[in-house]
N, C-alpha and C positions, 0 to 999 in steps of 0.2 A: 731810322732808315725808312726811305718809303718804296714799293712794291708795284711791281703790274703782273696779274694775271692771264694767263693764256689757256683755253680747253681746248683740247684739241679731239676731234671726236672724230676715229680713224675708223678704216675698214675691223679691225681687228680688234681695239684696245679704245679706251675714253681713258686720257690723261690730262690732269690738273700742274700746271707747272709754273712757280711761282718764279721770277725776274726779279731784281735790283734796276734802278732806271740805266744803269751801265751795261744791261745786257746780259749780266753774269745769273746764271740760273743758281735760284736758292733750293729750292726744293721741287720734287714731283713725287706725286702718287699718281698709280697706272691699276685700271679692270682689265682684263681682256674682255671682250663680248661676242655672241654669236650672233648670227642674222638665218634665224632659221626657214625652210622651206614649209608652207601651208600645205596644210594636208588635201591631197587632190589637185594641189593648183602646181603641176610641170613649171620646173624653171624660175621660182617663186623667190625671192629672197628677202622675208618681210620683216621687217623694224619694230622692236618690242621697246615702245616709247617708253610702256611704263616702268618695265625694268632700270632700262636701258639709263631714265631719270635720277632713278636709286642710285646705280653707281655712277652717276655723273658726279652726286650730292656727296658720295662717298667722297669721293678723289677731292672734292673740295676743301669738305672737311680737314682732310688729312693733313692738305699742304697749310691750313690756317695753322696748325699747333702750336708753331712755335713763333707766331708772327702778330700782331693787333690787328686786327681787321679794319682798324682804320687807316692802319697805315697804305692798304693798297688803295692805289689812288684812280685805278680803272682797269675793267679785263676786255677781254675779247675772245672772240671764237674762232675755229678752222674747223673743216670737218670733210669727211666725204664727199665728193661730187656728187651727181646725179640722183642721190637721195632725195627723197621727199616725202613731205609730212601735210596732209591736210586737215583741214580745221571747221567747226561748223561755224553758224552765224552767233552763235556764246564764247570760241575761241578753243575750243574746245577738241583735242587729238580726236580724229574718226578713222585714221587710216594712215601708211606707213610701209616703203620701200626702202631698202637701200642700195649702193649704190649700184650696185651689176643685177641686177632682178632681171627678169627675163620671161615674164610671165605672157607679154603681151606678142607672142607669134602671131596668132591670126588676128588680130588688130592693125599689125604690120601689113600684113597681105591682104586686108583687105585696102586700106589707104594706097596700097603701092596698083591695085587694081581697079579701085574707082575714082581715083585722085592721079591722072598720069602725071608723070616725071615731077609731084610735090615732093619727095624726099629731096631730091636736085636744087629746087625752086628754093625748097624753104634752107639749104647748105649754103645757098649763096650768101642768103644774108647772116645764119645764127653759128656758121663754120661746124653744126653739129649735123647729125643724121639722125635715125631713127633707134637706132642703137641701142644706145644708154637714157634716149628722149624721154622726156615726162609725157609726150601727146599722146603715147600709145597706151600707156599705163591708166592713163585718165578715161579713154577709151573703153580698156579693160573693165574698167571698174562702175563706168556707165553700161556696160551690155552683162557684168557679172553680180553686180550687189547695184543696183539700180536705186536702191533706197537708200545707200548709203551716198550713191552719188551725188543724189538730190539733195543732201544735207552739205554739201560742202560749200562752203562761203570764202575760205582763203586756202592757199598753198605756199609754204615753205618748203628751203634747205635745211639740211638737217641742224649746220651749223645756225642757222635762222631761230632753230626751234629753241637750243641751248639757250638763246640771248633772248629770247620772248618771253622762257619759262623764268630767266633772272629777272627781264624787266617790265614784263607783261608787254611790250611793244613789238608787234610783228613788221618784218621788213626784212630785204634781201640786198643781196646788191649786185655788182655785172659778172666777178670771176668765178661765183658759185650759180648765180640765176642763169647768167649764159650756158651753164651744161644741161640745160632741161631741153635747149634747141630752140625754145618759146621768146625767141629774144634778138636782139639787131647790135649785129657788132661795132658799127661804126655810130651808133646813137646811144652803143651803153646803156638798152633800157629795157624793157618787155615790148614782145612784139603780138599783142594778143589777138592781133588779127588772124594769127596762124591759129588758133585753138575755134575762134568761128568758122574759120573757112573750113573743117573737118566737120561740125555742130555738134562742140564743145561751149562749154559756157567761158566768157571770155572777161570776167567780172572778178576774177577770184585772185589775181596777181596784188601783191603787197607793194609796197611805194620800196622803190630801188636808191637806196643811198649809196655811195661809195664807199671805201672803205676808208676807217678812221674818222668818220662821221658820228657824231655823239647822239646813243637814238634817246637815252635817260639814264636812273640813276635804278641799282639795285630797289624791287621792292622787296614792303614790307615781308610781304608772305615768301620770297623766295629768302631775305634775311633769315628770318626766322627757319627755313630748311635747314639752311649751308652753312651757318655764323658768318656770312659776309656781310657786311656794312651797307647799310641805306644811301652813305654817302658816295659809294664806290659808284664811279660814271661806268654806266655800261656801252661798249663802241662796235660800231658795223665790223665784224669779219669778211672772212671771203674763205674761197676754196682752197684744200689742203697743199696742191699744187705751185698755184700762183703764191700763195702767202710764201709758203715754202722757201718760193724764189726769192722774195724780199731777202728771207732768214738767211738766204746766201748770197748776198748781196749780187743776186742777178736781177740787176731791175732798169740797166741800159740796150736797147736794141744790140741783139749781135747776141748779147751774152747768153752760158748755154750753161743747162746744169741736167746731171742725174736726178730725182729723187729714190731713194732705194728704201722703201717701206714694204708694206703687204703687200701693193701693186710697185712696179717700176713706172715711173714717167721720164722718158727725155723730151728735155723741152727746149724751144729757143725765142728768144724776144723780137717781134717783131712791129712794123707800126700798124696801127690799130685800121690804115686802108690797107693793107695789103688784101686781096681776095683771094678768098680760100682758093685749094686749088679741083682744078679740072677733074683728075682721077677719081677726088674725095676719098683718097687712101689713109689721110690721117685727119686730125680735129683741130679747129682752129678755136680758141678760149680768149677770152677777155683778159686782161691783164689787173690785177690788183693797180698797176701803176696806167692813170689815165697817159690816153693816148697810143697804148702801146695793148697788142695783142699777142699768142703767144700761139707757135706751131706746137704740136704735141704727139708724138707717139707713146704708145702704152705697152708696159707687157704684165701682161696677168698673174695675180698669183705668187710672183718670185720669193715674196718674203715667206707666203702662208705655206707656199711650198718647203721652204726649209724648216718651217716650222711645224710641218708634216710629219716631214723626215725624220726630224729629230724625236718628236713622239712619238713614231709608231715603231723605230728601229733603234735608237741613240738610248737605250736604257742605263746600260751597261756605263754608254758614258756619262750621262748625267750624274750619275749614283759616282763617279770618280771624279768627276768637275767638283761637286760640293764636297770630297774629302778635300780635294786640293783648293779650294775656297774660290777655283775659279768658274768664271760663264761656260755652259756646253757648246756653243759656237767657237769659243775661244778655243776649248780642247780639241774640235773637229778640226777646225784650221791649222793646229798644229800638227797635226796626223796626216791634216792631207798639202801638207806642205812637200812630204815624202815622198808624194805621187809626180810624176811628171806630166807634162805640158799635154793637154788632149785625154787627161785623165784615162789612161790604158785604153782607148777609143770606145770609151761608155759615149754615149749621146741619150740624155735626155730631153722625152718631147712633152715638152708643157704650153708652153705659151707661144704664139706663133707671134712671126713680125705683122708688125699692122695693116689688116685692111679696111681701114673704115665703110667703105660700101660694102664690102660681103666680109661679114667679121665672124669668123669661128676658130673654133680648136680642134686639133685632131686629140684623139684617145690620149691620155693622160701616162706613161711608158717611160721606162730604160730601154735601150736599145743595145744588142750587140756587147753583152755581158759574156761575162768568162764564169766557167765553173770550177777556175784557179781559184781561189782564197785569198793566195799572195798578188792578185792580179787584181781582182773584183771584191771589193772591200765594203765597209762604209766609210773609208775614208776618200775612196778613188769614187764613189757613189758622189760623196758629198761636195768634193773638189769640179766632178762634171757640172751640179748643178750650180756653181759660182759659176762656170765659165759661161755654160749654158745664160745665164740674164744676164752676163754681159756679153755675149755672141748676139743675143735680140735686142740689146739696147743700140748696141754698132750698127744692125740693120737697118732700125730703126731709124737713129743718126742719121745713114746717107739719103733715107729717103727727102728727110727733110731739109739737106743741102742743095739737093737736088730740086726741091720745091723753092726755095729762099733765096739760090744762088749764094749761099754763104757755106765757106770752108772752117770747119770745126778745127781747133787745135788745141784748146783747153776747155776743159768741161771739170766742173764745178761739182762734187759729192757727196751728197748727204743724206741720214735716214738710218735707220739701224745695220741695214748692211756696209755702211762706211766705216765701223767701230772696227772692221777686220781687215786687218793690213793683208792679208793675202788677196783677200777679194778687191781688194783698193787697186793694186800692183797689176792684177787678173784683167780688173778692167783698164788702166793703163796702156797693156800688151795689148788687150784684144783692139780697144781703138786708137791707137796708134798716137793718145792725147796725153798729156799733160794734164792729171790727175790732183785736184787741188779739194782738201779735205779741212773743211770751217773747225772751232774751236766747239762750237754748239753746235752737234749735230743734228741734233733736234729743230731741223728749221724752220718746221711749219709750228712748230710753240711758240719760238723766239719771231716769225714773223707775223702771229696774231699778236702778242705781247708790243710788237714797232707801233702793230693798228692802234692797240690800247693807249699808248703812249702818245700818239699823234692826237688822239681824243684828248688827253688831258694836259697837251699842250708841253709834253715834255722834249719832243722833237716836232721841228715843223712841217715835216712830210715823211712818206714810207722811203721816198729816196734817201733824203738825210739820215732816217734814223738806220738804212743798210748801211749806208756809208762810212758811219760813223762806230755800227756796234759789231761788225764784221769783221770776222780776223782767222789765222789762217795757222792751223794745226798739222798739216803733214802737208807734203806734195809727192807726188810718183812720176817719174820718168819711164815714157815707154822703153820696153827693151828693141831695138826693130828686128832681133832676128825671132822674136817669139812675137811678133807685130805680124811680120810674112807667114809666121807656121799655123797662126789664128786665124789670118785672110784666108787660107785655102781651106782651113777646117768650117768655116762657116757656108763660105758656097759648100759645101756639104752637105753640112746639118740643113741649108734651105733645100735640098733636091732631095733627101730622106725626109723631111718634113712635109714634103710636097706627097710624095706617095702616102705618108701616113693620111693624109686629109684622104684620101682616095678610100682608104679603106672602111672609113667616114660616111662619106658620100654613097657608098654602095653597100649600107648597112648591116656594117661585118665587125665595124666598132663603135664606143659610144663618144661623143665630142664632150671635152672637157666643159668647155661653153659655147653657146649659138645668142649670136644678137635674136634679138625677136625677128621672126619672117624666115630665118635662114633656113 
């Protein structure tokens, strides 16, 4: 039997996940991982390559045990957006972001003050902002470690860096290079004039393949790490998002999918001229699939937030999930199945709906708790914060209908919080959609795995191989009278969200997170 590999290098977890050329996953092994904050550097979120390498190596290892190493015939990568990893002129790790870092504030502010209406200028063509952008970072790191800046010679994706360190070949491509903002939508390529016209060095961009492009073959020295094969062709990835979408066979303009991981993304396919929009309330990204671009809102946090939850409060359940040999989400879900619709009118505030120009968070909170027991639980705790990411994926959604002139009606599910039918159903009700949930949830493995596959010539494009390895394991029907009771609860939770940011703003709380500049 022969094999394609997938790593998928998330906000949370680096997972190895082996494929049959049918799609059907054989194996994974999974680390979780931190991105911890530098000491003194506000807002910090920095990437610990070296580790971070180790358990890549692990999870590889793992999935090889019971397989030949010959028999995989190509892998591929996915990983975090807006990450990045630079490199000196020996190739060599110097420095290391992931994907939400936030370090560069006054970087921000000063570009937005001696560079007027550049933030605007440079959205038009890269659909990105300053936000999540590598300009500022690079910035930072020129006016903060000045010597270190002077040693950089290349910059990668994080995902970039996975497949360099397999095949010593550096290179990026448009659905993950495009979130750096340093790039042109409609030319799919680097746009390094934006990085001069700040006096930035504008030398340092890797050659942009597409995905499914063959960069080389496993080296020796990375064989030797992993036990993967010298033979095994190594293939351009892309971003966790876009691939994602392959994985769920959204890869025709129109089509519109959740992804439900450590962050939320709703996304929808559009063609690669459309121009962002006016507002710049949300992000416009590159499509893994040429020709086509992709509208995007985000919401923060959803998954790590329940994984919060469940760590800091969910002991009791965990310790009875493993007597009963089942998952603790699984037990939460069933407890808070109990709870009814609006979860006893908890509202929590996490993640707000998208503003890409002025992007923050109010104070991280429960709101409007009971000091009943029977009322205010962790299961009515747990059940608000499902409704809660799908209440901000829904806002989400309209905004982007509203941008596209396109009407959602089925949206597409995938990502660890799709494994729970409540939350499946939850989101259903809340957007009033036809809730359709793949056989591999795991999308963005099974969508790096199509890339792999198209490298070694086993499908002849990411379309074909959606097409063909895509298949459909539950569907949800909204309810519309808990469709109506969710429409009015959400204008809600936006007008108490709205004062929480207030109280933000007049520093009486602290924001869960601030784009740089805010």
């Amino acid at each position: 039997m022969k094999y394609l590999l997938a790593i998928d290098a998330g906000t949370g977890s680096i997972r190895a996940v082996l494929f049959d050329l049918e799609g059907n996953q054989i194996s994974i092994s999974q680390r979780e991982w931190t991105h911890l904050s530098e000491d003194e550097v506000p807002n910090s979120m920095s990437f610990d390559y070296e580790k971070n390498w180790l358990l890549a190596k692990e999870c590889i290892k793992e999935v090889l045990i019971d397989v030949n190493p010959q028999d995989i015939l190509a892998l591929s990568s996915t990983s975090m957006r807006e990450g990045i990893v630079l490199y000196d002129k020996d190739g060599k790790e110097l420095w290391a972001v992931a994907n939400v870092d936030a370090r560069a504030d006054n970087e921000v502010k000063y570009l937005k003050k001696n560079f007027p209406n550049i933030e605007e200028k440079f959205y038009k063509k890269s659909g990105q902002t300053f936000a999540l952008g590598a300009l500022p970072r690079l910035l930072w790191l020129k006016n903060n470690q000045p010597k270190t800046y002077e040693k950089v010679a290349h910059i990668s994706m994080i995902g970039d860096w996975i497949l360099y360190k397999l095949s010593g070949i550096l290179a990026s491509d448009p659905s993950n290079g495009g979130t750096t903002g340093v790039f042109n939508l409609k030319k799919r390529d680097w746009q390094p004039s934006m990085a001069k016209k700040i006096g930035l060095k504008d030398d340092i961009f890797p050659p942009c393949f597409e995905v499914g492009e063959v960069l080389g073959t496993v080296s020796q020295e990375a064989s030797s790490q992993t036990g993967l094969s010298t033979k095994t062709k190594v293939v351009m990835g892309g971003g966790d998002v876009q691939l994602g979408s392959a994985g769920l066979g959204v890869v025709d303009v129109g089509d519109v999918a959740i992804l439900g991981g450590s962050f939320w993304q709703q996304i929808v396919n559009i063609p690669s001229t459309t121009k962002p929009p006016k507002k710049m309330d949300i992000r416009v990204n590159p499509h893994v699939i040429e020709n086509e671009s992709q509208a995007e809102g985000i919401t923060f946090f959803s998954g790590l937030v329940m994984r919060w939850f469940r760590d800091a409060f969910c002991q009791e359940e965990i310790k009875e999930a493993k007597e009963k040999g089942c998952d603790t989400y699984t037990l939460l879900e069933e407890k808070a199945k109990q709870i009814p619709l609006g979860s006893n009118g908890i509202i929590p505030i996490f993640s707000d709906v998208m503003n890409y120009k002025k992007w923050y968070h109010a104070s991280p909170s429960f709101l409007n708790l009971s000091i009943d027991p029977t009322v205010c639980n962790k299961a009515s705790m747990f059940r608000s914060l499902q409704e809660n990411a799908a209440i901000v994926s829904y806002l989400n959604i309209k905004k982007i209908e509203k941008f596209t002139n396109l009407k959602v009606k089925t949206i597409t599910f995938a990502g660890g919080a799709s494994k729970g039918e409540l939350w499946c159903q939850i989101l259903s009700d809340v957007t009033g959609c036809k809730v359709k949930v793949p056989k591999v949830t795991e999308a963005t493995a099974l969508g790096a795995v199509m890339s792999a596959g198209v490298g070694a010539g086993v499908y002849k494009s990411l379309k074909d191989a959606s097409k063909k390895l895509v298949s459909w394991e539950k569907e949800y029907i909204p309810n519309k009278q808990n469709h109506q009771a969710y429409k009015k609860l959400a204008k809600k939770w936006k007008k108490i969200y709205k004062e929480q940011l207030k109280l933000v703003d007049k520093g009486l709380t602290t924001s869960m997170w601030k784009a740089p500049g805010m």
